[in-house]
Residue frames relative to the residue before (quaternion, step in Angstrom):
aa qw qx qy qz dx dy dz
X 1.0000 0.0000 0.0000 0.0000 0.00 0.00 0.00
X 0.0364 0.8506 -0.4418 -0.2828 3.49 -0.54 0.33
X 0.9141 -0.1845 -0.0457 0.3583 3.41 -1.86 0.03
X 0.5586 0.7509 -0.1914 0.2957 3.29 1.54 -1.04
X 0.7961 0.3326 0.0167 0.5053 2.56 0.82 -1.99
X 0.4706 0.5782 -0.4264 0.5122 3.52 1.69 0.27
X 0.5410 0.5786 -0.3049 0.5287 3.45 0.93 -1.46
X 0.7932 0.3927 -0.3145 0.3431 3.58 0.07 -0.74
X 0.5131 0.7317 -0.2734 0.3560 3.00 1.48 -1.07
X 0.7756 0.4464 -0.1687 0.4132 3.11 0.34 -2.17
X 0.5513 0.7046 -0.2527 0.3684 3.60 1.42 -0.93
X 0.5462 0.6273 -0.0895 0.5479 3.31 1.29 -1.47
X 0.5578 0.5519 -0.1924 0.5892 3.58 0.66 -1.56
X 0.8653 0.2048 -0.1992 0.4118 3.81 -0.74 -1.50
X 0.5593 0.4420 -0.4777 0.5134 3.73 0.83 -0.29
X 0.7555 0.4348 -0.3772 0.3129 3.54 -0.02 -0.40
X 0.3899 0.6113 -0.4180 0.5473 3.44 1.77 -0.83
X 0.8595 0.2541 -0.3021 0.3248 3.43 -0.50 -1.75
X 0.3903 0.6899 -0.4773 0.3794 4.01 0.80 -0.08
X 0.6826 0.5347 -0.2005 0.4560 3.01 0.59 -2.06
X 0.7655 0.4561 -0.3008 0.3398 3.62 0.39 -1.23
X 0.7058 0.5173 -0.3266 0.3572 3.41 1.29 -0.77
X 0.7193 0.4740 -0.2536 0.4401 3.40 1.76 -0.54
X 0.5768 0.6835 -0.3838 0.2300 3.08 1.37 -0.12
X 0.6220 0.5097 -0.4335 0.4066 3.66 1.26 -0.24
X 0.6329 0.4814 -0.4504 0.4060 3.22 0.81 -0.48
X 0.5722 0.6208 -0.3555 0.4010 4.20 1.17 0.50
X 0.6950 0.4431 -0.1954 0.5315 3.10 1.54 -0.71
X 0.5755 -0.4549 0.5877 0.3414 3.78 -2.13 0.48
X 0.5830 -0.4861 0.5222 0.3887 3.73 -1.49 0.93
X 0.5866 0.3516 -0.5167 0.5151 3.87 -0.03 0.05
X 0.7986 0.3934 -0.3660 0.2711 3.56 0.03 -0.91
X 0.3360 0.7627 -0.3142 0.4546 3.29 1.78 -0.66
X 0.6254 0.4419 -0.1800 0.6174 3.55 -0.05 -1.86
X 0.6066 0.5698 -0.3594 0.4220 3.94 0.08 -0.48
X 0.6458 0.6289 -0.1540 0.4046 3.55 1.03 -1.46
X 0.7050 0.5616 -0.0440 0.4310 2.74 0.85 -2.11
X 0.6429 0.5411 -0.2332 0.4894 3.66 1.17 -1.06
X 0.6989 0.5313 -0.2286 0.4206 3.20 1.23 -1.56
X 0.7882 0.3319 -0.2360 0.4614 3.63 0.94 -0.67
X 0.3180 0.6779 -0.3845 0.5399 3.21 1.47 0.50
X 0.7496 0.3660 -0.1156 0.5393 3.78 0.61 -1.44
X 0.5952 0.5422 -0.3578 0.4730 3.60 1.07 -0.56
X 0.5482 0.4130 -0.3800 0.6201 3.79 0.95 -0.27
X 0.5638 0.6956 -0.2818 0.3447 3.43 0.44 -0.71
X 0.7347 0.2402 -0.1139 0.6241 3.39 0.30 -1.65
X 0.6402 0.4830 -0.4314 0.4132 4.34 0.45 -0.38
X 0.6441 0.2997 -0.3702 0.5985 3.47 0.81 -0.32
X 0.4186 0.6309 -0.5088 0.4097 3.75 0.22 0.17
X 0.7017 0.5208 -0.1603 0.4591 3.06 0.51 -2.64
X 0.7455 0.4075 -0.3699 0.3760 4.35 0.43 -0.97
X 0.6725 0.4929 -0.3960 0.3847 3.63 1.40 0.10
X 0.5564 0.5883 -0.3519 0.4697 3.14 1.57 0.26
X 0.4458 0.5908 -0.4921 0.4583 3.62 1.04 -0.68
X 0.7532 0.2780 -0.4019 0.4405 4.06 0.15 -0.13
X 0.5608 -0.5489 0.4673 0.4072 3.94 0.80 0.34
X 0.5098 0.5296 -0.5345 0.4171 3.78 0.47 0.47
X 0.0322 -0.7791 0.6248 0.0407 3.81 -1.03 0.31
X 0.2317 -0.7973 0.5354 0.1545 3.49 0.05 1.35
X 0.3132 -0.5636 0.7097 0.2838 3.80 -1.93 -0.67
X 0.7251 0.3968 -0.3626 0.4304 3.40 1.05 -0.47
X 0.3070 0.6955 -0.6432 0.0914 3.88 0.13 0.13
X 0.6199 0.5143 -0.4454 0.3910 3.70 0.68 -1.29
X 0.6355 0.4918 -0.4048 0.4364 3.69 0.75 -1.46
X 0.6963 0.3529 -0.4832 0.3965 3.96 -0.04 -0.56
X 0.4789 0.5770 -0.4994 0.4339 3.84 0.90 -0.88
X 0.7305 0.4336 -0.2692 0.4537 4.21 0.66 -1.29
X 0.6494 0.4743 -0.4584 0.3784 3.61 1.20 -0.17
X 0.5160 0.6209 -0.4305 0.4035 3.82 1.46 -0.46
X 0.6000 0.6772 -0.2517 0.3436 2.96 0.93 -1.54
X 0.7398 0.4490 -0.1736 0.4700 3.56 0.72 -1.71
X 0.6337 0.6529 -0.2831 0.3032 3.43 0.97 -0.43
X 0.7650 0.3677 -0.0356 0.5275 2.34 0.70 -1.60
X 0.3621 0.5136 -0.5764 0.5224 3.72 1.13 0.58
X 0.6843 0.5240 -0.4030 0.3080 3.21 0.10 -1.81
X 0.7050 0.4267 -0.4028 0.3984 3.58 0.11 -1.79
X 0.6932 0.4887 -0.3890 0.3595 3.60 0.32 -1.27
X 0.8729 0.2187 -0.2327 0.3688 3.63 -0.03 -1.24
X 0.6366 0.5890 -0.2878 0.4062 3.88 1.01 -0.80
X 0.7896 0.0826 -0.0846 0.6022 3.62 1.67 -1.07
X 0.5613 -0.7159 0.3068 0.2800 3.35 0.64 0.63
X 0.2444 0.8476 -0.4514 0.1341 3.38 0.75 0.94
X 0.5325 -0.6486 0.3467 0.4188 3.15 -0.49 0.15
X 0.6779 -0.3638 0.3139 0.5565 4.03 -1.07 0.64
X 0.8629 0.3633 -0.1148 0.3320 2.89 -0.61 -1.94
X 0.5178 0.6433 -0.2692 0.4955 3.69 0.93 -0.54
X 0.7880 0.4590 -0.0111 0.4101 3.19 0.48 -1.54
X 0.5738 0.5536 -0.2027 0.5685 3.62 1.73 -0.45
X 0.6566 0.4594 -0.2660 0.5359 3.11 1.06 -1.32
X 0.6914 0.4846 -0.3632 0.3939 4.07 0.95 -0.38
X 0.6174 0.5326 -0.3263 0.4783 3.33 1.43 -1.22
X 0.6796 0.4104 -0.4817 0.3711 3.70 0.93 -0.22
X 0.4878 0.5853 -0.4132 0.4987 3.85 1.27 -0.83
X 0.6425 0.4469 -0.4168 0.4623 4.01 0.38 -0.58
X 0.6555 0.4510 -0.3984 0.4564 3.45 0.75 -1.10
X 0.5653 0.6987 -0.2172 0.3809 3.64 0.88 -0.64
X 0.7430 0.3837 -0.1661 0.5227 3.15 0.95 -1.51
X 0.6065 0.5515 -0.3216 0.4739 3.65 1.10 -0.87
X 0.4912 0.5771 -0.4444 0.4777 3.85 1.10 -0.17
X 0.6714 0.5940 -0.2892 0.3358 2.91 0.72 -1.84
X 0.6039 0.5049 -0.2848 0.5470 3.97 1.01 -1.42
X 0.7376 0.4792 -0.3122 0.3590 3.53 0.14 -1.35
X 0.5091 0.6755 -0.3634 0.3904 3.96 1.53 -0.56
X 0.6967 0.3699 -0.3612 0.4973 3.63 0.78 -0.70
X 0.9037 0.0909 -0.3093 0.2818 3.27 -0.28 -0.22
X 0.6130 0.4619 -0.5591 0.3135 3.33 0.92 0.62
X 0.4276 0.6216 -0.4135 0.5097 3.73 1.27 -0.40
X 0.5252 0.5916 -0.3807 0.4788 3.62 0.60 0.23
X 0.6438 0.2736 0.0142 0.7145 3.80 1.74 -0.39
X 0.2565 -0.7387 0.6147 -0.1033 2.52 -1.58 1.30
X 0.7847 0.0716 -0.1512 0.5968 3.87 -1.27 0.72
X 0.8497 0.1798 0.0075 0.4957 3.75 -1.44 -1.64
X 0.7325 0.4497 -0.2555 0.4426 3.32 0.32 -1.17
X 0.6023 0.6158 -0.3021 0.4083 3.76 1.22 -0.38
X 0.6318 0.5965 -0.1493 0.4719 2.69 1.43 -1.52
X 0.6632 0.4614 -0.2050 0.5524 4.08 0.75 -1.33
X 0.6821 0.4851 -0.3349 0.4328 3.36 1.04 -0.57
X 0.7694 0.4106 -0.2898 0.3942 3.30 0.96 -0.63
X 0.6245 0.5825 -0.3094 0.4183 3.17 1.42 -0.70
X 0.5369 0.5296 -0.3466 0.5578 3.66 1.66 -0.70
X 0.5340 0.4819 -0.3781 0.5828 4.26 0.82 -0.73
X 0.7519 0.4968 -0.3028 0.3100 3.55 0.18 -0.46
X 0.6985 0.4308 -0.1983 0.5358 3.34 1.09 -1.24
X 0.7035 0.4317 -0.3533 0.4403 3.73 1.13 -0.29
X 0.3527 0.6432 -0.3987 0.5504 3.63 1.57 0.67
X 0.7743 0.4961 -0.1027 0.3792 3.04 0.48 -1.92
X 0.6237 0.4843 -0.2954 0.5378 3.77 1.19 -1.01
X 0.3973 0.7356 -0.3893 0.3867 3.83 0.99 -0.79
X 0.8101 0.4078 -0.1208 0.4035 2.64 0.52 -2.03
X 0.5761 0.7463 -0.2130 0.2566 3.26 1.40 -0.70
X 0.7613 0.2523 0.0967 0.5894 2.86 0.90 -2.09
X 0.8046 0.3133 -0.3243 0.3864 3.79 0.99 0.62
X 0.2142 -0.8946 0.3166 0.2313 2.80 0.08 1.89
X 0.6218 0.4413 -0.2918 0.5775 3.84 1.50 0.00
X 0.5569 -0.2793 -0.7610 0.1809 1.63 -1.15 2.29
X 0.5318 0.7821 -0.2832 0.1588 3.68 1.32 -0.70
X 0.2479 -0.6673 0.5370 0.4526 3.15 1.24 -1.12
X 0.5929 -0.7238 0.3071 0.1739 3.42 0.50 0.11
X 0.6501 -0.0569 0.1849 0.7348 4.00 0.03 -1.16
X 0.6706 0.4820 -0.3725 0.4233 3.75 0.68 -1.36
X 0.2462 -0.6704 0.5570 0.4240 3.48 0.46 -1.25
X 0.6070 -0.3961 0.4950 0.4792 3.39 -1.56 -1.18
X 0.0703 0.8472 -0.5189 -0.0891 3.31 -1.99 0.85
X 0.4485 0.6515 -0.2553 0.5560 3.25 -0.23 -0.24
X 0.4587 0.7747 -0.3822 0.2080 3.76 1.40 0.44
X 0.2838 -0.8618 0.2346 0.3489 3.35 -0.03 0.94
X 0.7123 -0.5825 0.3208 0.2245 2.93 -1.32 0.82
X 0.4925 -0.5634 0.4475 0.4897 3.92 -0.85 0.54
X 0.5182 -0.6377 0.4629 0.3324 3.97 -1.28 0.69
X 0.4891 -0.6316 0.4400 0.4102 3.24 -1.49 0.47
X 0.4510 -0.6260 0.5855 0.2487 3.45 -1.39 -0.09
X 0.7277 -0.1413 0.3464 0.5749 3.61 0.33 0.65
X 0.6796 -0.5011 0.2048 0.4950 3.53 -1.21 0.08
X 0.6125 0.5567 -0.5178 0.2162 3.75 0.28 1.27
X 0.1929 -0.9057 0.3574 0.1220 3.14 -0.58 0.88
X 0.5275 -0.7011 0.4015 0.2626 3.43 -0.81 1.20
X 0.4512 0.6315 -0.4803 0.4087 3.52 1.29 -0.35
X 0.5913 0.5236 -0.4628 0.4025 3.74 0.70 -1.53
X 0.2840 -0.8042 0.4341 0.2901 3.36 -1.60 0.32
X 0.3780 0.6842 -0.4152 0.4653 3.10 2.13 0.40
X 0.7740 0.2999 -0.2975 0.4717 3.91 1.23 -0.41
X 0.4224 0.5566 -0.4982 0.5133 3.34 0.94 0.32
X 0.5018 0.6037 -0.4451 0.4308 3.76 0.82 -0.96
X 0.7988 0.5017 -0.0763 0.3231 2.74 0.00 -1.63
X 0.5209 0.5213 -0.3549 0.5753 4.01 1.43 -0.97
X 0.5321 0.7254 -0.2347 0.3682 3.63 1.07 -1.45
X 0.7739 0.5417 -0.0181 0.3277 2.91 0.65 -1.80
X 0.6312 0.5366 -0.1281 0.5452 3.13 1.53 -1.37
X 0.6379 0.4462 -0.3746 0.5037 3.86 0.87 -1.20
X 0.7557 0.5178 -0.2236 0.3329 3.38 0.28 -1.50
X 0.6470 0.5042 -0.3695 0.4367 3.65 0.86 -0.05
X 0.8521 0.2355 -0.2332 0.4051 3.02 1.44 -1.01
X 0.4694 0.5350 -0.5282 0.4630 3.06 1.38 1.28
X 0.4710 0.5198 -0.5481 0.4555 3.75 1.03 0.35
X 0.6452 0.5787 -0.3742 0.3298 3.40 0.39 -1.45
X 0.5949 0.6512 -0.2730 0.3841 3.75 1.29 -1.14
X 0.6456 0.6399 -0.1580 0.3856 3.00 1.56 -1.73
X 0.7638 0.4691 -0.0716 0.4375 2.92 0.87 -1.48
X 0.5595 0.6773 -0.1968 0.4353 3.15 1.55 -0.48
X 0.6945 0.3751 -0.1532 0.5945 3.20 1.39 -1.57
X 0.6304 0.4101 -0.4709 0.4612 4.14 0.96 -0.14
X 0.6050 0.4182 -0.4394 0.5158 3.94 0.61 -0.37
X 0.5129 0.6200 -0.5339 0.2598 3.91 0.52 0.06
X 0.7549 -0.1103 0.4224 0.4894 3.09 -1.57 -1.38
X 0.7391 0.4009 -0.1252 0.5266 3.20 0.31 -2.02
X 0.7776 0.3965 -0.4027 0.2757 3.47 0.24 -0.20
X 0.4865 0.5387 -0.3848 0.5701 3.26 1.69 -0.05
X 0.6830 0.3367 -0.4689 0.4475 3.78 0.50 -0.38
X 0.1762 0.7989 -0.4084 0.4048 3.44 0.86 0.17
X 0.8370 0.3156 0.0674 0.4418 2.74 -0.40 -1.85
X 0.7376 0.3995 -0.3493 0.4176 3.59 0.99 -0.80
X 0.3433 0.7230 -0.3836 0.4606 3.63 1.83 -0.30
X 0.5781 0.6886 -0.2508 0.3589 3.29 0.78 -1.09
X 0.7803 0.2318 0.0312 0.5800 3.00 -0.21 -2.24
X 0.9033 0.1133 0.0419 0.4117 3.55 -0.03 -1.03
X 0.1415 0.8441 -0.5046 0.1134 3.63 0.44 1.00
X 0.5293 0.5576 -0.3471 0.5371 3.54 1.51 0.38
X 0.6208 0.3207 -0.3452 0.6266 3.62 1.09 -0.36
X 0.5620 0.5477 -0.4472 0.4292 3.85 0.51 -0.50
X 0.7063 0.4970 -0.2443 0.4410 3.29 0.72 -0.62
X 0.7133 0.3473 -0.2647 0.5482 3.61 0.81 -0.77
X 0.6420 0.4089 -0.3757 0.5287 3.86 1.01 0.73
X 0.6294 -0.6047 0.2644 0.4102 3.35 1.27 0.89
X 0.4818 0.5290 -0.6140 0.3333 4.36 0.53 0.54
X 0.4555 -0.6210 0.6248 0.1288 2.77 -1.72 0.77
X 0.0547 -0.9102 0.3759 0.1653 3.29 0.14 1.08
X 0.6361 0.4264 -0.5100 0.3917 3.20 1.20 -0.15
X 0.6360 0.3432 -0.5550 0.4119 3.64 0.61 0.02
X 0.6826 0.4626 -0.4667 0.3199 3.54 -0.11 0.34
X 0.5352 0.5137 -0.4033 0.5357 3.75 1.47 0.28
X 0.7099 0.3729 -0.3939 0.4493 3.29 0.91 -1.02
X 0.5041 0.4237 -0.6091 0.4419 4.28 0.69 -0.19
X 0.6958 0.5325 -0.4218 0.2334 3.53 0.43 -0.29
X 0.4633 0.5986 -0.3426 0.5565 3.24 1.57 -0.96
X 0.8263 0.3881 -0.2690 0.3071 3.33 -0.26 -1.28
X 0.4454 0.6053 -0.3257 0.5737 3.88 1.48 -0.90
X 0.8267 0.3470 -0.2199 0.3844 3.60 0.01 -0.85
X 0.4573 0.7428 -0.1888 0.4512 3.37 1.70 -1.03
X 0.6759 0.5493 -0.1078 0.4794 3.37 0.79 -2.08
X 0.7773 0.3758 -0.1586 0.4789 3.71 0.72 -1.09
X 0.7039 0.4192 -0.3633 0.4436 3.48 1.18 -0.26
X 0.6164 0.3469 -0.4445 0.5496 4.04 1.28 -0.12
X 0.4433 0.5240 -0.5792 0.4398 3.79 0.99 0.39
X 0.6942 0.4806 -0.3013 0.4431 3.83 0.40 -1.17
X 0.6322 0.5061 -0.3488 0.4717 3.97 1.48 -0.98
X 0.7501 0.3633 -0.3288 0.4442 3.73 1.17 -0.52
X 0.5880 0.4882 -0.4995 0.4079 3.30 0.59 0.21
X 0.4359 0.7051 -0.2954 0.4749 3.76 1.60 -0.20
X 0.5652 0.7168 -0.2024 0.3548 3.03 0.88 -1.43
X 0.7866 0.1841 0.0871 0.5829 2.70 -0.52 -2.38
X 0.5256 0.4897 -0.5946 0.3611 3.77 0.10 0.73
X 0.8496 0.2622 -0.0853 0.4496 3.40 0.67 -1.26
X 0.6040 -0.7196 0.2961 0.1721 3.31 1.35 0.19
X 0.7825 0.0774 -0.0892 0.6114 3.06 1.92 -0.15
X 0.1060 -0.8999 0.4092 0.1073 3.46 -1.68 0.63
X 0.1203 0.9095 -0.3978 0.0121 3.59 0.04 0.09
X 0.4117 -0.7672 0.4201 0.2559 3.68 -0.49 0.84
X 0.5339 0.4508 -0.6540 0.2898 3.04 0.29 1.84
X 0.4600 0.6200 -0.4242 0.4734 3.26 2.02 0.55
X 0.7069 0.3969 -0.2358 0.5359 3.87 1.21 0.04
X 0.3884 0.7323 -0.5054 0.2398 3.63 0.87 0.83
X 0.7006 -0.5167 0.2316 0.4342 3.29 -1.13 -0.18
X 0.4222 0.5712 -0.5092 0.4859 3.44 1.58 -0.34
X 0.5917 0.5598 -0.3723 0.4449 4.08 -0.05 -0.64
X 0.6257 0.4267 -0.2787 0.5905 4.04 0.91 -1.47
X 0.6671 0.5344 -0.3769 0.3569 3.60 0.40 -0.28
X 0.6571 0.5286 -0.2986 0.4468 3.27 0.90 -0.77
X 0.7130 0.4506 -0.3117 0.4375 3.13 1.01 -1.58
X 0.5166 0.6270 -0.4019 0.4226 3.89 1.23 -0.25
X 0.7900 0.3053 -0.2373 0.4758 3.50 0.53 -1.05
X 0.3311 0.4200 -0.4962 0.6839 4.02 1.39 0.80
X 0.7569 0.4060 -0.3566 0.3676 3.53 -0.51 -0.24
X 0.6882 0.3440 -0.1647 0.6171 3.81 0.95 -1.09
X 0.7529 0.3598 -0.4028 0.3761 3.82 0.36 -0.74
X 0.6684 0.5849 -0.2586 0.3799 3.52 1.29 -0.36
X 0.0619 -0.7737 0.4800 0.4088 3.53 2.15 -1.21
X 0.5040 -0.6711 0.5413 0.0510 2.64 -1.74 1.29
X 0.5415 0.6404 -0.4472 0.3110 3.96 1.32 -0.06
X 0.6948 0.3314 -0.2222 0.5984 3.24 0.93 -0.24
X 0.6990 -0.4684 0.4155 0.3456 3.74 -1.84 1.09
X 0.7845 0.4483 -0.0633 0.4237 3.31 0.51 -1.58
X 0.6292 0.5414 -0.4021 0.3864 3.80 0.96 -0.46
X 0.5519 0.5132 -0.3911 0.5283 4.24 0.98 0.18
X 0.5498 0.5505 -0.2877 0.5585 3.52 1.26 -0.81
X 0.7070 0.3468 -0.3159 0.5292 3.70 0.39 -1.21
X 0.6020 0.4739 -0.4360 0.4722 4.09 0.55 -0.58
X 0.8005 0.4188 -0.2834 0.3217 3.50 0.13 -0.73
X 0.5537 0.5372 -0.3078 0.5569 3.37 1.52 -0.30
X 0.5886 0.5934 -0.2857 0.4689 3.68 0.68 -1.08
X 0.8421 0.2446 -0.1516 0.4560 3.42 0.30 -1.10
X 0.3573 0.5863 -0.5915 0.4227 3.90 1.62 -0.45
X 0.6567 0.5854 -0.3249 0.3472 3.76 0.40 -1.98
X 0.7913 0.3798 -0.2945 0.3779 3.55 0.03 -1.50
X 0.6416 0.5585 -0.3287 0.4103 3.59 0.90 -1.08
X 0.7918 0.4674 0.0254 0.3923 3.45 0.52 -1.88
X 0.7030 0.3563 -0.1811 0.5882 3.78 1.37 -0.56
X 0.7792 0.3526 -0.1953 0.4800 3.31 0.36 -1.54
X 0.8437 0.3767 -0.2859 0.2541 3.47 0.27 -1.06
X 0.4359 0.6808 -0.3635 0.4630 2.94 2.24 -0.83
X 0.7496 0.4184 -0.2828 0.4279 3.61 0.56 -1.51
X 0.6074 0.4789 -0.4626 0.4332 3.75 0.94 -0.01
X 0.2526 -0.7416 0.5049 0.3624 3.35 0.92 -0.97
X 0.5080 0.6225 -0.4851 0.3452 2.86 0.69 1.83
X 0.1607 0.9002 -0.3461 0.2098 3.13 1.61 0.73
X 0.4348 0.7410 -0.3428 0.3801 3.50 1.47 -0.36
X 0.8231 0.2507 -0.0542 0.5066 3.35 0.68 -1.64
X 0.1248 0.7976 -0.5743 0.1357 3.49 0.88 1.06
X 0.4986 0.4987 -0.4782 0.5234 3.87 1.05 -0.49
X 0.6826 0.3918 -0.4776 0.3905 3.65 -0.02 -0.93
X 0.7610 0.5139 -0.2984 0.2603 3.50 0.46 -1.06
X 0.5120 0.6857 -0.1807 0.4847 3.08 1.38 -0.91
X 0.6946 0.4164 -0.1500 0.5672 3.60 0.79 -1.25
X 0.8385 0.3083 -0.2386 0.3807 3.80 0.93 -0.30
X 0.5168 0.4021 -0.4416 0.6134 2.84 1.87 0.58
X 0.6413 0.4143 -0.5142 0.3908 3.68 0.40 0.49
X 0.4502 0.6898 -0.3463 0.4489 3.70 1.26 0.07
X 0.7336 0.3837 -0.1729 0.5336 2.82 1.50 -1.45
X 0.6364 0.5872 -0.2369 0.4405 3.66 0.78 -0.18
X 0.5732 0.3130 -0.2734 0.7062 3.44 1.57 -0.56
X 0.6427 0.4992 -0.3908 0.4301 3.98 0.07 -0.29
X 0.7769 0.5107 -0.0658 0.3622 3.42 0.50 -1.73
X 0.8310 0.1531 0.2982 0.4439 3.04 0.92 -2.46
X 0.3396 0.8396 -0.4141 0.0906 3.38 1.59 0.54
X 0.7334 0.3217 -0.5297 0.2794 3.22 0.24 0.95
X 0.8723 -0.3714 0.0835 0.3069 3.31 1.63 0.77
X 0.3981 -0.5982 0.4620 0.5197 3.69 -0.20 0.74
X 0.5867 0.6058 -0.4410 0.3070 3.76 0.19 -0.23
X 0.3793 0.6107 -0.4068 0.5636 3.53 1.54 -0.49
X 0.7223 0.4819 -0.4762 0.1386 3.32 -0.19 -0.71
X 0.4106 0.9056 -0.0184 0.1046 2.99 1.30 -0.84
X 0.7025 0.3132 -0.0123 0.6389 2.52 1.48 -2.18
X 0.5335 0.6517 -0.3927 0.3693 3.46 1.47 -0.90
X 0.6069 0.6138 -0.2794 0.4206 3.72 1.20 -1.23
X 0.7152 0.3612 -0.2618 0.5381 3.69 1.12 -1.27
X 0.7310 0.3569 -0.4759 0.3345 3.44 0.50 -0.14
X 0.5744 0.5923 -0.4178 0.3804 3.40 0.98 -0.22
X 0.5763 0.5083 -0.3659 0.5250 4.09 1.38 -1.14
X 0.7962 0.4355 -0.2572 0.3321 3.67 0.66 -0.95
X 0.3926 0.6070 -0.4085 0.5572 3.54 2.09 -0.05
X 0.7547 0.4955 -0.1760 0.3924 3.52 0.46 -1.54
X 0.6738 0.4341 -0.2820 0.5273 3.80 1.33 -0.34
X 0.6386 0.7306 -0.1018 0.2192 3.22 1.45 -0.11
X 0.8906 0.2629 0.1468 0.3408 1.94 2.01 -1.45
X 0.0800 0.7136 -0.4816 0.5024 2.45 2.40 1.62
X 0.6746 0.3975 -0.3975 0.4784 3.75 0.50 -1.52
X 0.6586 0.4872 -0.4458 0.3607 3.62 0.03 -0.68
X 0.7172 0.3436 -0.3649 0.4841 3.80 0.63 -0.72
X 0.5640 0.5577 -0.3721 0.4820 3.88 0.84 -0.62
X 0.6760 0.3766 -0.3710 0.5134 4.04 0.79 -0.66
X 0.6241 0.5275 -0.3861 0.4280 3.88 1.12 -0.48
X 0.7070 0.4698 -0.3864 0.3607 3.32 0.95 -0.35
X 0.6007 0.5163 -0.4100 0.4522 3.33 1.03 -0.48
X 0.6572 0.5586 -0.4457 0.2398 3.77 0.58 -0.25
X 0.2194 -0.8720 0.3180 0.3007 3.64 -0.26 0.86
C-alpha cells in the first residue's frame, strides 16, 4: 500500500473514531455514561503511565501521583478559591513538581529496587493524606469539591458534558504524548531503555532525561486526578492505593506498551469486560479474580499484547488482497 493511500487510510480510521466518540454518549443509560467519563479519565491515565516506561523503569506509585493532582487541585480550588480550570492546571504542575522531588532519590535505583522504591514513595504520600486531617481530611478525605463551572446553559454536572470536557482535555493531552515520544526525547527514551550504557558514553544525561520523563508522565496523571476530583466531588486515599496501581498495571501489560495506542486498547477492553459484561451479569464483585485471570491469560497466551493483534489482522487483509494478483500473474506465465 503506499504512503497515500495509508495517509488516507489512517485519516478515514481517526475521523470515524472521533465521530463514534461524539455519538456514543448520546447511546448509552446515565450509569453507563458516568462509565465513559471514568473510562476517558483512566485512558489519560494508563498513556502517561506507558511514557514512564519507554525508559524501562515501572513505578507502583503512578495512581498515588494521579491522587496528588487530584488533592491539589481540590485544595487550590476549595481551601483558596481558585478557579476550576485554573486550579487543575496547578494540581497537575504539583503532580509534576512532586516527580521532580521524588527524582533524587528514587533515580538512585534501578529495575526491582525502582519499583519498592516507588511503591514505598507512594504509600508515604498516601498515609499523609491519611493521618492529617489538616489540610487532607484525613481517612475521610476532602468534600464538597467544587465542581468545574457552567458555560452558559451547560452544565458540567451533566455527565454527557463532562464526557465531552473529558474528551476535549484528554485528546489534547495524548496528541502532546504522542508528540513528545515521536520527538528527540522520546527516542532517547527508548534508548534509556535498551541501551542506557551507550547513551551514556555519547554524552545523555540519563538521570535528567528519566526524571523529564517522570515528571511528563507525572503532570498528566494529577491532570487525569483533577478532572476526577471536581467530577465526583470527593477524595480520599483509599481511592489511590496500590490495589488501584494494579489495575492500571494489568491495562498497561494486557494491552502492551510497544505501541502509543496498545494501553488505550487494554484499558478499554477490560473497562467493557469488567463494567458491561460482568456488571450486566452481576458479577462485578470478583473483578480481582477476573482481572488476575485474564492477565495469566495474556502473559501465557498473548505476551506481547492485545495490541499484537493488530498487525497480525493487516497482514493477513493485505495477504488476502494480494493474492488474486499473485494467482492472475501465475497464469499468464507460460
Amino acid at each position: 500500500m503506499s504512503d497515500s493511500k495509508t495517509t488516507i487510510t489512517v485519516w478515514i480510521f481517526a475521523l470515524t473514531l472521533l465521530a463514534g466518540l461524539l455519538v456514543l454518549p448520546q447511546l448509552l443509560s446515565y450509569s453507563q455514561r458516568e462509565i465513559a467519563v471514568f473510562l476517558i479519565i483512566n485512558v489519560l491515565l494508563v498513556v502517561s503511565y506507558r511514557l514512564m516506561t519507554l525508559t524501562g523503569e515501572w513505578s507502583l506509585g503512578h495512581v498515588v501521583i494521579m491522587g496528588v493532582g487530584a488533592y491539589a487541585s481540590a485544595l487550590f480550588s476549595k481551601r483558596l478559591g481558585v478557579p476550576v480550570p485554573l486550579s487543575m492546571f496547578l494540581g497537575a504542575s504539583t503532580a509534576g513538581l512532586t516527580a521532580v522531588v521524588l527524582s533524587f532519590p528514587l533515580f538512585r535505583m534501578k529495575g526491582f529496587y525502582f519499583l519498592i522504591g516507588s511503591f514505598a514513595a507512594g504509600e508515604v504520600i498516601r498515609l499523609i493524606w491519611k493521618y492529617f486531617t489538616f489540610p487532607f481530611g484525613g481517612a475521610k478525605g476532602l468534600n464538597l469539591i467544587p465542581s468545574f463551572p457552567d458555560i452558559g446553559w451547560i452544565s458540567f454536572f451533566d455527565p454527557v458534558n463532562y464526557y465531552y470536557l473529558c474528551l476535549i482535555v484528554v485528546s489534547v493531552s495524548l496528541f502532546i504524548l504522542y508528540r513528545v515520544e515521536r520527538s528527540r526525547f522520546g527516542l532517547t527514551f527508548h534508548a534509556l531503555h535498551w541501551q542506557d550504557k551507550l547513551a551514556e558514553s555519547v554524552g545523555v544525561n540519563t538521570f535528567r532525561y528519566r526524571m523529564l520523563a517522570f515528571t511528563l508522565a507525572s503532570f498528566f496523571a494529577g491532570l487525569s486526578g483533577a478532572l476526577y476530583a471536581h467530577y465526583i466531588g470527593t477524595v480520599n486515599p483509599t481511592r489511590f492505593d496500590v490495589e488501584e496501581m494494579v489495575y492500571v498495571l494489568i491495562w498497561a501489560i494486557v494491552g502492551g506498551t510497544a505501541t502509543f495506542y496498545g494501553p488505550i486498547v487494554g484499558v478499554v477492553a477490560l473497562t467493557i469486560v469488567n463494567d458491561v459484561l460482568l456488571r450486566a451479569l452481576g458479577f462485578d464483585t470478583i473483578r480481582p479474580m477476573i482481572y488476575g485471570a485474564v492477565l495469566i491469560a495474556s502473559v501465557l497466551f498473548m505476551p506481547d499484547g492485545l495490541e499484537s493483534i493488530f498487525p497480525k489482522l493487516k497482514r493477513l487483509m493485505m495477504g488476502r488482497k494480494t493474492e488474486p494478483a499473485t494467482k492472475s500473474e501465475a497464469g499468464e506465465i507460460p
